[in-house]
VEXLOTOR-137126 format. One record per residue (C-alpha): residue in one letter; x, y, z. Coordinates in steps of 0.1 Angstrom, whole numbers, plus 5000, padded with zeros to 4 digits. Example, Ala and Ser with C-alpha at 12.3 -4.5 7.8 and 13.67 -1.06 7.14 Angstrom:
2
a512349555078 s513749895071 
//
This chain:
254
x439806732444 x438206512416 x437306592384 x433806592371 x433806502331 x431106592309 x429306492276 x428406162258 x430705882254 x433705912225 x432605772198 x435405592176 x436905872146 x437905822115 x441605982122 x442806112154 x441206472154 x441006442198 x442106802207 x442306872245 x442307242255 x442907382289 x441207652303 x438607612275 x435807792296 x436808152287 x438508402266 x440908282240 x440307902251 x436507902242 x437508052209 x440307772204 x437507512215 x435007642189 x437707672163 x438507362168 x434907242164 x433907402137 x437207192118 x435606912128 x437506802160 x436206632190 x437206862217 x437706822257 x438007142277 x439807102309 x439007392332 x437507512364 x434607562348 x432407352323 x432707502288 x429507712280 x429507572242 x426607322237 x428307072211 x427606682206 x431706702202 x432506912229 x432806772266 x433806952297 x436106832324 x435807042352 x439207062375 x441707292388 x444607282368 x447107442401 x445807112421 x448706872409 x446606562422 x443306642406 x445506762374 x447006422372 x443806202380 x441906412350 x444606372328 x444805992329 x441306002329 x440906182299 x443805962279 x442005652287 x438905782273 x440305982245 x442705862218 x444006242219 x446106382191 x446606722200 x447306902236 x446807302236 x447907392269 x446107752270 x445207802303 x447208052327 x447308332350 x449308612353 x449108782391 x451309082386 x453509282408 x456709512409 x459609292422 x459309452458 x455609262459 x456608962443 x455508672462 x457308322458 x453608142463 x452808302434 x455808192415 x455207842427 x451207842414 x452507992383 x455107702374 x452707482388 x449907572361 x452107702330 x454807412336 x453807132357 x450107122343 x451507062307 x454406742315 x451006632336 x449206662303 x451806532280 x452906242301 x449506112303 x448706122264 x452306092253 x451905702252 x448905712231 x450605932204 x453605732203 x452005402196 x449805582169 x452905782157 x450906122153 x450406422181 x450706762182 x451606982215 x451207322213 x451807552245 x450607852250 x453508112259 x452708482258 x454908802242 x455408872281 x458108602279 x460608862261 x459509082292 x457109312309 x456809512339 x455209372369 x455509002349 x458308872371 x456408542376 x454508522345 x457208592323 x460008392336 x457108062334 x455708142301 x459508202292 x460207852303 x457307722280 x459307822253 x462707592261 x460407312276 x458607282236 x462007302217 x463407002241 x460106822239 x460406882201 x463706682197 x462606422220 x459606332202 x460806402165 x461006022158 x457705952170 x455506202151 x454606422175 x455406812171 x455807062200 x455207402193 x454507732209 x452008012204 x452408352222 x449808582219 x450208942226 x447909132243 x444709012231 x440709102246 x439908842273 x438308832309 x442408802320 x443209092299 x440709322315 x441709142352 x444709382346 x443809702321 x440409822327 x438409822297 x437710182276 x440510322302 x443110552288 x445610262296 x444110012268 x443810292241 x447510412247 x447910032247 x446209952215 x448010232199 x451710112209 x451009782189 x452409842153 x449609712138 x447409992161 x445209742181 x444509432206 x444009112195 x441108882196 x440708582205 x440508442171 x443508552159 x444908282186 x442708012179 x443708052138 x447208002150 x446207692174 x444807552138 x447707592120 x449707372147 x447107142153 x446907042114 x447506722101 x449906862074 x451907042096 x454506802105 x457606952093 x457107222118 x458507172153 x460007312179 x459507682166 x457108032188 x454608192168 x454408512181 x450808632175 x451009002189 x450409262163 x454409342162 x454209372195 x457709092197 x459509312173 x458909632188 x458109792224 x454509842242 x453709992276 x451709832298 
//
């Protein structure tokens, strides 16, 4: 599969403000893409479908992340156009199911996207960084990595996110680069209501098991995304954000 890439050449920035966000198209990627926009970033979304924000910075890569060959070919495509500086891997799935339903393809699919997708991503643009001594890698975990029922294969790759960005952050601490992890709690997006249909009974009794009493939005993400992504924030490595409402210090029902 090959990837299709989108919007007017790069034009050469001032500092390196190149943000690459996966699974920009929907939900809490397309608010981290316009986040990221409105702060002045030049921003590539990396999805299977084009990013629906009409920008002069924005531009679209359209490819499926699972597809390990069409993952690699648009990441070295996008790190010879782009001198990136920042990597949000955002895009994932979840495909629940009890243990007893639990199927190993899915398992595979899910490290494929949440694990292999990101050293794809990394690899590519790690070079780049390193030569300009500046990046920031942020990975986008979820509260389900503490665990959750019917989040056997979800949890245990989003769990992985989180020792994958603390050995990352050691191994690029010299070179400027931080590696961090955001993970969001339960938050309104089109994968959210894949699995709790929205106004049920289930999403109220779930809004109300959150201490702070209700979902997220995607924005709440994206302002942690920022705070990663900055500049200044170089002394922070290594370290999960846990964006979920108090969701990772207490207990909620799915």
């Amino acid at each position: 599969m090959s990837a299709a890439v989108q919007g007017r050449a790069p034009q050469a920035l001032a500092s390196p403000r190149v943000a690459v966000v996966t699974g920009g198209s929907a939900g809490i990627g397309l608010a981290i893409c316009q986040d990221l926009l409105e702060r002045g970033y030049e921003v590539v979304s990396m999805a299977r479908r084009a990013c629906p924000i009409s920008h002069p910075r924005l531009h679209s890569v359209e490819v499926d992340l699972m597809d390990r060959a069409a993952t690699g070919q648009a990441a070295a495509e996008v790190a010879r156009r782009f001198e990136v500086s920042v990597i949000v891997h955002n895009a994932g799935v979840i495909r629940p199911a009890l243990l007893p339903e639990v199927k190993l393809d899915d398992l595979q699919a899910l490290m494929e996207l949440h694990l292999g997708c990101a050293i794809q991503l990394v690899q590519a643009v790690l070079p780049g960084m390193r030569a300009r001594r500046h990046g920031r890698v942020i990975l986008m975990s979820s509260r389900a990595a503490l665990g959750a029922q019917t989040r056997t294969a979800y949890s245990a790759t989003k769990a992985g996110m989180l020792g994958m960005a603390r050995t990352w952050a050691l191994e690029f601490a010299a070179d400027g680069i931080t590696v961090n992890t955001v993970a969001p709690g339960p938050v309104h997006s089109e994968m959210f209501y894949e699995v709790i249909p929205a106004g049920s009974e289930r999403e109220h009794k779930l809004a109300a098991s959150i201490p702070v009493g209700r979902i997220g939005e995607p924005s709440d993400v994206a302002r942690a995304i920022a705070f990663f992504a900055d500049e200044a924030a170089g002394f922070v490595t290594g370290q999960v954000l846990y964006v979920c409402g108090g969701a990772s210090i207490g207990s909620i029902s799915l």
